[in-house]
C-alpha positions in Angstrom: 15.3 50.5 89.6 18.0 53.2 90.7 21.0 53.0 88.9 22.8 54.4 92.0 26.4 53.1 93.6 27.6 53.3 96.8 31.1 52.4 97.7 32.8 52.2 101.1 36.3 51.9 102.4 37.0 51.9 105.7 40.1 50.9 108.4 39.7 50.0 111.9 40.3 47.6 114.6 38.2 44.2 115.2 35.9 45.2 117.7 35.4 41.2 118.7 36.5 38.3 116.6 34.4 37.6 113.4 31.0 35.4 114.2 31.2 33.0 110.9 28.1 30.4 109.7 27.4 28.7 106.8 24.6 28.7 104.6 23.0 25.1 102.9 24.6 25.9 100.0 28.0 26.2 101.3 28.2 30.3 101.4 30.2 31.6 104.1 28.5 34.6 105.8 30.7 36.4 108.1 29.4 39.1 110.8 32.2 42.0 112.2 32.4 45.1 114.4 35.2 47.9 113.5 36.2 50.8 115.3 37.5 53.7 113.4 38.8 57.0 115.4 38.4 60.7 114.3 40.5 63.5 116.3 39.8 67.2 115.7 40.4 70.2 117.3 38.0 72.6 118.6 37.8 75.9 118.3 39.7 76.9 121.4 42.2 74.3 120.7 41.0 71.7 122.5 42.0 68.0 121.3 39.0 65.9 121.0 38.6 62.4 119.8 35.8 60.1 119.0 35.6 55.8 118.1 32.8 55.3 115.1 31.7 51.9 115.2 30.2 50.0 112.2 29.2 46.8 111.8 29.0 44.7 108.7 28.0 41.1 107.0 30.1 39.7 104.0 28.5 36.9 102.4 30.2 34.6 99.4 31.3 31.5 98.5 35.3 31.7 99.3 34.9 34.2 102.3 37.6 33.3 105.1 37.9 36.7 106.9 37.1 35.0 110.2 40.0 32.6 109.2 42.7 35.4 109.5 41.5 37.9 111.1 40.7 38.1 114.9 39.7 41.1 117.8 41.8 44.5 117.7 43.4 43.1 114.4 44.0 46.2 111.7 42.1 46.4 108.5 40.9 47.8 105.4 37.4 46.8 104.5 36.2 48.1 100.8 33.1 47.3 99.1 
């Protein structure tokens, strides 16, 4: 077994509002879209900028992200 961790932290807008279901043993699972924009400059000077879009699934037994949150709302995901 690899004894490896990955981590992520990430802010962005709500691409859409969260989907949210239930399992049968009560487990919210809750399904998102975020956008997260990079700017740079090239190397003649040039502004250039760029949305990343990442989805993700939380799953647990007191999830209520879809509850509070809805689309184009501001947040730091972590995990």
């Amino acid at each position: 077994m690899a004894r490896d961790l990955n981590k992520v932290q990430m802010t962005g807008r709500l691409g859409a509002d969260p989907e949210m279901r239930y399992t049968p043993q009560g487990h919210a699972v809750t399904t998102f879209r975020a956008a997260s924009n990079r700017s740079w400059r090239t190397a003649d000077g040039e502004a250039l900028r760029h949305a990343d879009l990442s989805g993700a699934t939380t799953v647990s037994a007191r999830n209520r992200l879809g509850a509070f949150l809805g689309a184009a709302a501001f947040a730091l995901f972590a995990g």
